[in-house]
C-alpha positions in Angstrom: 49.1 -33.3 -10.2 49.1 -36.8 -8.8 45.7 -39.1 -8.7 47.2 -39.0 -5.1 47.2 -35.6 -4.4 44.5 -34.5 -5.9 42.2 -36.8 -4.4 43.8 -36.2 -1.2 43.3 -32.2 -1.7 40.0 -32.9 -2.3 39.0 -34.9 0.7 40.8 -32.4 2.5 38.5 -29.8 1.8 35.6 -31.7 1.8 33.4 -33.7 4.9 30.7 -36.0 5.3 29.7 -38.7 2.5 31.8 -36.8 0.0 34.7 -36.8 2.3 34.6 -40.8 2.8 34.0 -41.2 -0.4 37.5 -39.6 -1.7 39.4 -40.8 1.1 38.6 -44.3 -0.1 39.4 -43.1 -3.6 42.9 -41.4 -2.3 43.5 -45.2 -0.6 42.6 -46.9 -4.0 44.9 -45.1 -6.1 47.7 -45.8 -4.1 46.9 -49.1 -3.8 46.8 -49.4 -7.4 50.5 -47.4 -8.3 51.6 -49.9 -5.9 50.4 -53.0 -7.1 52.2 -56.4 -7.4 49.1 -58.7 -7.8 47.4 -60.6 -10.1 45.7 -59.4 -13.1 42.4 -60.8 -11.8 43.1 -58.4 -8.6 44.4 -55.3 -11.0 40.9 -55.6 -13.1 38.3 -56.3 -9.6 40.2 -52.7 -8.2 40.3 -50.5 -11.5 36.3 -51.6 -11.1 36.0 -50.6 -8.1 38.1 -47.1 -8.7 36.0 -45.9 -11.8 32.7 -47.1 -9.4 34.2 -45.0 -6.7 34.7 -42.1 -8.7 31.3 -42.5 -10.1 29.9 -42.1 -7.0 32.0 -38.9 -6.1 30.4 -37.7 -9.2 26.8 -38.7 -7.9 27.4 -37.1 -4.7 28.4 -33.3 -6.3 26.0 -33.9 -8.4 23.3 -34.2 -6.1 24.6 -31.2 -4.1 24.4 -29.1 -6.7 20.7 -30.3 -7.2 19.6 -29.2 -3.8 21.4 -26.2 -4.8 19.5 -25.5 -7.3 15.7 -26.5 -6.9 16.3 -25.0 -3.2 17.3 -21.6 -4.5 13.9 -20.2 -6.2 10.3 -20.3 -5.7 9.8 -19.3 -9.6 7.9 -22.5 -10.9 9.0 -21.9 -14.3 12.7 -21.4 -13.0 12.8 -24.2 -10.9 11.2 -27.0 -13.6 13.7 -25.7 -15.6 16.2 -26.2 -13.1 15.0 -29.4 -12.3 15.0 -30.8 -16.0 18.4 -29.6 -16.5 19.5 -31.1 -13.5 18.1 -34.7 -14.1 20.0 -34.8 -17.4 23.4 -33.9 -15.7 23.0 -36.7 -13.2 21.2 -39.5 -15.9 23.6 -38.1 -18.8 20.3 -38.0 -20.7 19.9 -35.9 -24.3 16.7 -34.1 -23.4 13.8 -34.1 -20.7 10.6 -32.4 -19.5 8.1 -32.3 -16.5 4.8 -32.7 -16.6 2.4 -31.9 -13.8 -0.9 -32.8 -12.6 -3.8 -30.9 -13.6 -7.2 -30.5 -11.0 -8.9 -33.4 -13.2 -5.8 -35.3 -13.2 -4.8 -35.9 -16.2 -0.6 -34.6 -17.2 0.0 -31.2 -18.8 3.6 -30.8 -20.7 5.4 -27.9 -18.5 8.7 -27.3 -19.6 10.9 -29.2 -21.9 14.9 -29.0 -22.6 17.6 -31.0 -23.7 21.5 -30.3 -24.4 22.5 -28.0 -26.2 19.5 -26.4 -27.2 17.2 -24.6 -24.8 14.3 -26.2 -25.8 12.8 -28.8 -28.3 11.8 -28.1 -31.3 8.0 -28.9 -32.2 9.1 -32.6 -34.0 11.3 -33.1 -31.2 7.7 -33.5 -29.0 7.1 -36.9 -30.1 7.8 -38.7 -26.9 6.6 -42.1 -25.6 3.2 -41.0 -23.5 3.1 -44.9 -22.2 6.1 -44.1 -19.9 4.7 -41.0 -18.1 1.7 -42.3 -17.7 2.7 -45.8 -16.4 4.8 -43.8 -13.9 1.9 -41.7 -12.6 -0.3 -44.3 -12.4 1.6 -47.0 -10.3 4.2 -43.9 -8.4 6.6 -46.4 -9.4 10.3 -45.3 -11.3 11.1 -46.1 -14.8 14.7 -47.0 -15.3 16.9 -48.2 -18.2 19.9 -47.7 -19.7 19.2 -50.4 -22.5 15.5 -50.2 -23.5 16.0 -53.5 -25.3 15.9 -55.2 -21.4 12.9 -53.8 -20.4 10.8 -56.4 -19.6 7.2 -54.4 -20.4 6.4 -55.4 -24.0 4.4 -52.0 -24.4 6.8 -49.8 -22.9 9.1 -51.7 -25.1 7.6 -51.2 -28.4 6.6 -47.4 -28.0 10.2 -46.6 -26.9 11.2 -48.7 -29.7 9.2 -46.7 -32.5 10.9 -43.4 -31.5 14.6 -45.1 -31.4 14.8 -44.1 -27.8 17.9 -46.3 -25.8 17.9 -44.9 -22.9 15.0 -44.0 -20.4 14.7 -42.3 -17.0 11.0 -41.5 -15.6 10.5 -40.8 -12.5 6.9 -39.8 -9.9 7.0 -36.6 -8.1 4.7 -37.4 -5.2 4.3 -35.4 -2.3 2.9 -36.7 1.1 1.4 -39.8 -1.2 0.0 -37.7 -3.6 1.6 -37.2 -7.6 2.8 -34.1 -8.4 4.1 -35.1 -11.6 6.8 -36.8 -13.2 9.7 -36.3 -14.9 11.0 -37.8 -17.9 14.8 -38.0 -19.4 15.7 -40.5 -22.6 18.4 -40.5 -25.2 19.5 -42.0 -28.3 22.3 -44.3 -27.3 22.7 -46.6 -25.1 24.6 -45.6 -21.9 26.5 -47.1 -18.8 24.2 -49.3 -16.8 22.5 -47.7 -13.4 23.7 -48.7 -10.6 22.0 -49.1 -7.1 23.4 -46.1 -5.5 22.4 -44.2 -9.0 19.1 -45.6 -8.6 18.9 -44.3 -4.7 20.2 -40.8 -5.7 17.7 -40.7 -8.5 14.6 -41.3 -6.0 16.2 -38.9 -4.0 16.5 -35.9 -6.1 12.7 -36.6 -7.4 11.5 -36.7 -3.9 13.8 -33.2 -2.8 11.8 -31.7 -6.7 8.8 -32.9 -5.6 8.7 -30.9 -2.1 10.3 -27.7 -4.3 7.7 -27.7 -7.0 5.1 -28.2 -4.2 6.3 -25.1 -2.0 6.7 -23.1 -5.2 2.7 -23.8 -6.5 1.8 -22.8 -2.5 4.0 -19.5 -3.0 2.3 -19.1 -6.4 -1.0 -19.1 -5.4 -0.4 -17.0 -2.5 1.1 -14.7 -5.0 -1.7 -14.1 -6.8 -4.2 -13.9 -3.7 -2.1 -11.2 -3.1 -2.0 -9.5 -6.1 -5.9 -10.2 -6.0 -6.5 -8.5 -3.1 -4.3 -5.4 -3.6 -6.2 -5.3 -7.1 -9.6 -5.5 -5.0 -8.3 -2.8 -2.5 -6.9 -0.6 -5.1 -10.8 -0.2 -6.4 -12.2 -0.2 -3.2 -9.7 3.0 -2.6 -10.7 4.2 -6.2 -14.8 3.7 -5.5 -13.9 5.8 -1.4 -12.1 8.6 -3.9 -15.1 8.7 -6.1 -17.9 8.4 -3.2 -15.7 11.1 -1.1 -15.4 13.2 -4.5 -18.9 14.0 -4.4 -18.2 16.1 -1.0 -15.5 18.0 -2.8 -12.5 15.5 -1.4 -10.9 15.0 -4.7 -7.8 12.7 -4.2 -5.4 9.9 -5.9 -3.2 9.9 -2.9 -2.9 6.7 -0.7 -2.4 9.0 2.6 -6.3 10.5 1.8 -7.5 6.9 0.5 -6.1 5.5 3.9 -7.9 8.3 5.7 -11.0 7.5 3.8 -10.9 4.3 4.7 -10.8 5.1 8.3 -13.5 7.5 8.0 -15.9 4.7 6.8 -15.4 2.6 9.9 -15.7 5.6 12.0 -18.7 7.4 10.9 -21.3 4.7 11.7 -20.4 5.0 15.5 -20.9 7.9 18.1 -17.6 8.2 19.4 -15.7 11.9 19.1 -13.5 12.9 16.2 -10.8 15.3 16.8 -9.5 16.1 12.9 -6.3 18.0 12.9 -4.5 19.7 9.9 -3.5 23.1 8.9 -5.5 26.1 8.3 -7.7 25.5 4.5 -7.3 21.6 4.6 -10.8 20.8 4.7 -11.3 19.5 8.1 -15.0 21.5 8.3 -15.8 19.3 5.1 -14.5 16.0 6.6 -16.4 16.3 9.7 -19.8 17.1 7.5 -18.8 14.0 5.6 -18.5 11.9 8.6 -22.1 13.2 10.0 -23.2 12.8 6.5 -22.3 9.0 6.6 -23.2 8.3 10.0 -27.2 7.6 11.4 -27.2 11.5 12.7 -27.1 12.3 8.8 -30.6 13.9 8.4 -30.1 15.7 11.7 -28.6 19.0 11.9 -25.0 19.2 11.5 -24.1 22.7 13.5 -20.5 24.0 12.7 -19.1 26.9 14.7 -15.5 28.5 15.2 -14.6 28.9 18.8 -11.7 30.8 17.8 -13.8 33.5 16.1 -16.5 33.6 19.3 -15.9 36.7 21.5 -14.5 35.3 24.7 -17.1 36.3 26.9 -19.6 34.7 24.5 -18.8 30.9 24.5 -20.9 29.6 27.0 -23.9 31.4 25.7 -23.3 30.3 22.2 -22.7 26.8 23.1 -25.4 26.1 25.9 -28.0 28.9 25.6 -28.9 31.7 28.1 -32.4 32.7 29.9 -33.7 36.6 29.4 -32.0 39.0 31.0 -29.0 36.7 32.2 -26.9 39.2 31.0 -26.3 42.9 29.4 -27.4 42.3 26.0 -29.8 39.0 26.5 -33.1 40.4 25.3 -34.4 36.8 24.8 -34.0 33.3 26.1 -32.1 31.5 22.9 -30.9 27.8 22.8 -27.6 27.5 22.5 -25.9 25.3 19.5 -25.9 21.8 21.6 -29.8 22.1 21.7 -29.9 23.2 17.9 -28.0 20.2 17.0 -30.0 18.0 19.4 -29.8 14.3 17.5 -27.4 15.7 15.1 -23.4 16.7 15.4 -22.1 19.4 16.4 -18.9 20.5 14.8 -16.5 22.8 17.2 -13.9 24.3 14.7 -10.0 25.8 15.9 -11.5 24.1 19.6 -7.9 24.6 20.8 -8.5 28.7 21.4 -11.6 28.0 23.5 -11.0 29.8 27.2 -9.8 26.8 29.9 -13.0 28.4 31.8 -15.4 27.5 28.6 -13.5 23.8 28.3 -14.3 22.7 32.2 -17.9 23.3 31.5 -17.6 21.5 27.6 -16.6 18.5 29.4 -19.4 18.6 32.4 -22.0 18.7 28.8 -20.5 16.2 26.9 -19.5 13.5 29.7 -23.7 14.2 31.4 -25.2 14.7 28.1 -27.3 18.1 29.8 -26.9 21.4 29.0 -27.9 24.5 31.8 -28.8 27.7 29.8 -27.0 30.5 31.5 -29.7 32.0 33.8 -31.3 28.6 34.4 -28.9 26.4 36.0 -31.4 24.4 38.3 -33.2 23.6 34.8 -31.0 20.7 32.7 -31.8 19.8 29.5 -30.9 16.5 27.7 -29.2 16.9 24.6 -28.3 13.7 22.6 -25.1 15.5 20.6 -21.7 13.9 18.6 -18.8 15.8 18.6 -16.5 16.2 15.9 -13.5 19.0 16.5 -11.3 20.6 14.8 -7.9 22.5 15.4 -4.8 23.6 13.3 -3.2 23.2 16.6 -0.6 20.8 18.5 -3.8 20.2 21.1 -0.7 17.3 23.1 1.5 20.6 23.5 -1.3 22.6 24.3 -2.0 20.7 27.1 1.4 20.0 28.2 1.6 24.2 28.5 -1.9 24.3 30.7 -3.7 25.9 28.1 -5.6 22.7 27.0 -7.5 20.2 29.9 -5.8 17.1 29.3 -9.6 15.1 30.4 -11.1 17.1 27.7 -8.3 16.2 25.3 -8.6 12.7 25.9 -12.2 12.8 25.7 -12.7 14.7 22.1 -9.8 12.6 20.1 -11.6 8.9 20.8 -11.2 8.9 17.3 -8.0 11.2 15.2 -8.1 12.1 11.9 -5.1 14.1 10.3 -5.4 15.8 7.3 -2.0 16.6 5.4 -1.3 19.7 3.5 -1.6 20.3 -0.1 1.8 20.4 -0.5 2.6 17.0 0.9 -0.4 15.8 -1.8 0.6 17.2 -5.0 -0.7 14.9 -7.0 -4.0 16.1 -6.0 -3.4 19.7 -7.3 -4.7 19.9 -10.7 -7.4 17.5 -10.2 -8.9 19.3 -7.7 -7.9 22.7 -9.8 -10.1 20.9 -12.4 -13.0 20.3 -10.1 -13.3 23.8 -8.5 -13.5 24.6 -12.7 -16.2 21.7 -13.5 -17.9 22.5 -10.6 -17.9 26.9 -11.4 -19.1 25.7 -15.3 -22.0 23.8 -13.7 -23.3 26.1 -10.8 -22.9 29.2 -13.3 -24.5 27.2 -16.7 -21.2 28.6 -18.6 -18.6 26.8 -20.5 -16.0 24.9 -19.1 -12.6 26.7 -19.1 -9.5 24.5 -19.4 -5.7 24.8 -18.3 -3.1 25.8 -20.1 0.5 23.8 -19.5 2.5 27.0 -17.9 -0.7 27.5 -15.8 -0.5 23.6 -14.5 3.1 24.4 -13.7 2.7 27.3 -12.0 -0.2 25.8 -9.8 2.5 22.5 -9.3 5.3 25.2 -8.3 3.1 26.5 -5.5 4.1 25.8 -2.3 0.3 26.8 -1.0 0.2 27.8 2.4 -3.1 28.5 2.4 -4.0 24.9 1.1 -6.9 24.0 -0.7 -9.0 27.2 0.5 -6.5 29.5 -1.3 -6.3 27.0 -4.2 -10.1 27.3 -4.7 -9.7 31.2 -4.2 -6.8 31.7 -6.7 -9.0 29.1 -9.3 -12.1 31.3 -9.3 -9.7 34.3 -9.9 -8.2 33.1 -12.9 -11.8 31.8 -14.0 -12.6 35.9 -14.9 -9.3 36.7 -16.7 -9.6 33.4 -19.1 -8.4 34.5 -22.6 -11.2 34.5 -25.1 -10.4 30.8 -26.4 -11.6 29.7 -22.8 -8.3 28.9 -21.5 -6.7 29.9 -18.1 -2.8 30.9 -18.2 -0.4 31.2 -15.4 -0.9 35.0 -15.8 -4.1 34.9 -14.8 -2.9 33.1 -11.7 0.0 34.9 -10.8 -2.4 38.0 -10.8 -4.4 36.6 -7.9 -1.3 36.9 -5.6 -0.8 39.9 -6.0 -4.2 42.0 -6.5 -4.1 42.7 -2.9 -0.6 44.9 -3.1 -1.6 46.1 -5.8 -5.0 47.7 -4.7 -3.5 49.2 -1.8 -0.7 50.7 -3.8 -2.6 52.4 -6.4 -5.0 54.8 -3.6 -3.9 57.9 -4.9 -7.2 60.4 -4.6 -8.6 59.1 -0.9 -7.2 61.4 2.2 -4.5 60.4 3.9 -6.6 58.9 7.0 -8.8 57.6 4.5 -5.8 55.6 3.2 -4.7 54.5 6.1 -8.3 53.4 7.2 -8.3 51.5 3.5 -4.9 50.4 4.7 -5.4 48.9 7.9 -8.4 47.1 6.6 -7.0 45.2 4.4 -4.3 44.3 6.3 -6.7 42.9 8.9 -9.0 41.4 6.1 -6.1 39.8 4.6 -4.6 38.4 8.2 -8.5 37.0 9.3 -8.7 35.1 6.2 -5.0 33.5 6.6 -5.9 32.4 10.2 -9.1 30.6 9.0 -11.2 33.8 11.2 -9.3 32.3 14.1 -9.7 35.7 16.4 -6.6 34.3 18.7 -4.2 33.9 16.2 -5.2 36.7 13.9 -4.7 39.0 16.8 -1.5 37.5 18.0 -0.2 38.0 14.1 -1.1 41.5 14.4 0.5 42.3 17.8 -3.0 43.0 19.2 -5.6 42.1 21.7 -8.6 39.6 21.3 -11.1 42.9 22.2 -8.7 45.3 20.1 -9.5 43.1 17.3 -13.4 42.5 17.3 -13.5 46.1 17.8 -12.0 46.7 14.6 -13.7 44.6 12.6 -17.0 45.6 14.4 -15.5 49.5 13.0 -14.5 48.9 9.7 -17.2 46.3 9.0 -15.3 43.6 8.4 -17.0 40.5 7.4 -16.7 36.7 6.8 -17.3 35.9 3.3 -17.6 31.9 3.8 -16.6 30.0 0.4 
């Protein structure tokens, strides 16, 4: 190809200073093919060509050093960047960049020169009067003949390391120095022009304003990184401090949650916690009266699922003697009892709509009427923390929840998610239901074999942690002799139940069925958490059906 056409080509694809630049080259080159002048003329325009294309060079050059010290904010990558840069434009054999330190003196960064990726140790000796003339004064070094500089001590410490050529230049940012940068070689090369001079002070100025944006990102870096590291043991000292309450956790859903507990608990607002049935919401809320200013009052739980339906309001706000069949004495209901304490209302979604007006007259007038004595108030100073396993929003959508008592319990929501959605936190809290059995009993503490850890991880526990507790103090009786529990032993906690109804052989046949149903019931009560509405929904029955039966067979709440 042509000088001609590719210069032209060139220009045609380009724009800007870089675009002039080759056009005037294109117009040159012709101009020389053609020419019919003197030799005078011939020698002043194949000077003004190779300064031309010089230029060109300059121009790319510099292009691709915004390119490059634009395109990271890794210091180390960018010095390096920057050092390799300056010896493509100066044509320099090696460089380095040194930067400021807090007491000002210059620290040696990063060094490189061609064709190696760094110096070697003896290639470190480097004129130190250069640099520091530079950072002192903010004022560019440039030579291509050392032999012209006119500082004698520049002169002679260049001159001891046989250095020709020298580039140095200030990295200041808004008036302040940076750094500088530094390129020499052993040979003497082409003398710097003007415009090299300009593009030079340019590409220090664009390095300075890179190396200064990279240090900011830096140091935010690592005050981020410092304060994750200070959250991470915050979140580790909230698992340990909610340990102690039987919370045991290494997930950042339960961390989260503990962190919102802590804020919470201090004030008097109303917690609604919701989760699944064996999550642990009755050991949250004590937690949360334990860390509030109510903590050495009385903390009063009670399942409104498991109250007889015409019992609520007497349960909850007293009764006078006589107010009723069966009230042989005047008693205080639970709000008085937990007068300046809390006063935790467990499964509160299967309290009677009835029941839930007269909640919210208590809670919004702070007075409690006994029943029998409803011209007599009483001031109760009460928080309340609930609890349901229940969509309470769909609830209330359906009528079957007031949507001002809704809005009044959950000031504050707490959800607690299901084992199976922590299973991280399965053997370690396996291995604190065993820690704590070894210290409560004074016995040795058994351990867990692999196959039962995998068995326990395989569990899709639907009964949560209660069951998990349950199927743990189980396995804690059939541990083999060594003191070590194996999946067996586990496995045989799911299925004692079957298997102590199916081996009844030599009980009559209602005695059977009495044995029977019993269990059935038992087992049904303790999958619903005691919840008397759901329990008797599972089993096709009414609410009165059921108490009667568990009233009959003696049925009672063994409370783990």
């Amino acid at each position: 190809m042509s000088g001609v056409s590719k210069h032209k080509k060139r220009a045609e694809r380009a724009d800007g200073p870089k675009g002039n630049v080759l056009s005037e080259l294109d117009d040159l080159d012709r101009k020389l093919r053609e020419n019919k002048r003197s030799s005078d003329e011939s020698d002043a325009l194949q000077e003004r060509f190779r300064r031309l294309e010089k230029s060109y060079t300059v121009v790319e050059n510099l292009l691709d050093v915004s390119a490059a010290i634009t395109s990271t904010l890794d210091l180390k990558v960018l010095l390096e960047n920057i050092v390799d840069q300056i010896l493509k434009i100066t044509g320099c054999q090696r460089g380095f960049v040194m930067l400021k330190r807090d007491d000002g003196s210059l620290s040696m960064e990063i060094w490189r020169a061609t064709g190696q990726s760094a110096w070697k140790e003896a290639d470190l000796a480097v004129s130190r009067t250069v640099p520091r003339q530079v950072a002192e004064t903010l004022q560019p070094i440039f030579s291509s003949n050392v032999m012209e500089l006119g500082d004698v001590e520049i002169s002679e410490s260049i001159h001891v390391l046989k250095i020709a050529t020298v580039v140095c230049l200030p990295l200041a940012f808004e008036g302040e120095l940076v750094g500088v940068i530094y390129a020499d070689s052993k040979f003497v090369s082409e003398r710097f022009l003007d415009s090299d001079l300009k593009v030079m002070k340019a590409f220090a100025a664009q390095a300075a304003i890179a190396i200064n944006n990279a240090k900011s990102h830096g140091e935010l870096e690592l005050q981020r990184e410092h304060l994750e590291e200070q959250n991470i043991s915050l979140r580790h000292k909230l698992g340990e401090e909610f340990a102690s309450y039987g919370m045991v956790t290494r997930n950042s859903r339960m961390e989260e949650l503990f962190e919102r507990v802590n804020k919470i608990a201090p004030s008097d607002i109303s917690v609604l916690v919701q989760g699944e049935t064996g999550t642990g919401k009755e050991i949250l809320a004590r937690a949360i009266h334990e860390k509030s200013k109510r903590g050495r009052e009385r903390f009063e739980p009670v399942n409104c699922g498991a109250i007889p339906e015409g019992l609520v309001e007497s349960i909850l706000f007293g009764h006078r003697r006589g107010a009723f069949t069966g009230a042989v004495a005047d008693r205080p209901g639970l709000f008085e009892i937990a007068n300046g304490g809390t006063l935790f209302l467990d499964e509160v979604g299967d309290m009677p709509l009835e029941s839930q007006a007269k909640l919210l007259r208590v809670i919004q007038e702070k007075v409690v009427r006994r029943i029998g004595e409803e011209n007599r108030p009483r001031n109760v100073d009460v928080r309340i923390i609930c609890a349901t396993n229940r969509d309470l929003s769909k609830a209330v959508k359906e009528g079957r929840f007031r949507e001002d008592l809704y809005h009044r319990l959950r000031a504050a929501e707490l959800v607690l998610p299901p084992l199976r959605d922590r299973r991280e936190d399965i053997i370690p809290l396996a291995e604190y239901f065993l820690k704590k059995h070894a210290e409560e009993k004074k016995e040795p503490l058994p351990k867990l074999h692999k196959d039962a850890k995998e068995f326990l991880l395989r569990n899709q526990w639907e009964g949560n942690i209660r069951v998990l507790k349950s199927a743990i103090e189980y396995a804690i009786v059939f541990q083999d002799e060594g003191g070590v529990i194996r999946a067996a032993a586990l496995k045989g906690f799911f299925h004692q139940e079957d298997e102590a109804v199916e081996n009844m052989t030599s009980e009559s046949l209602k005695a059977k069925l009495q044995h029977y149903e019993t269990e059935v019931i038992r087992r049904t009560l303790d999958r619903h958490s005691w919840n008397i509405t759901s329990a008797a929904k599972a089993l096709a029955i009414s609410r009165q059906q059921l108490h009667n039966k568990i009233k009959r067979f003696n049925i009672t709440y063994d409370n783990k």
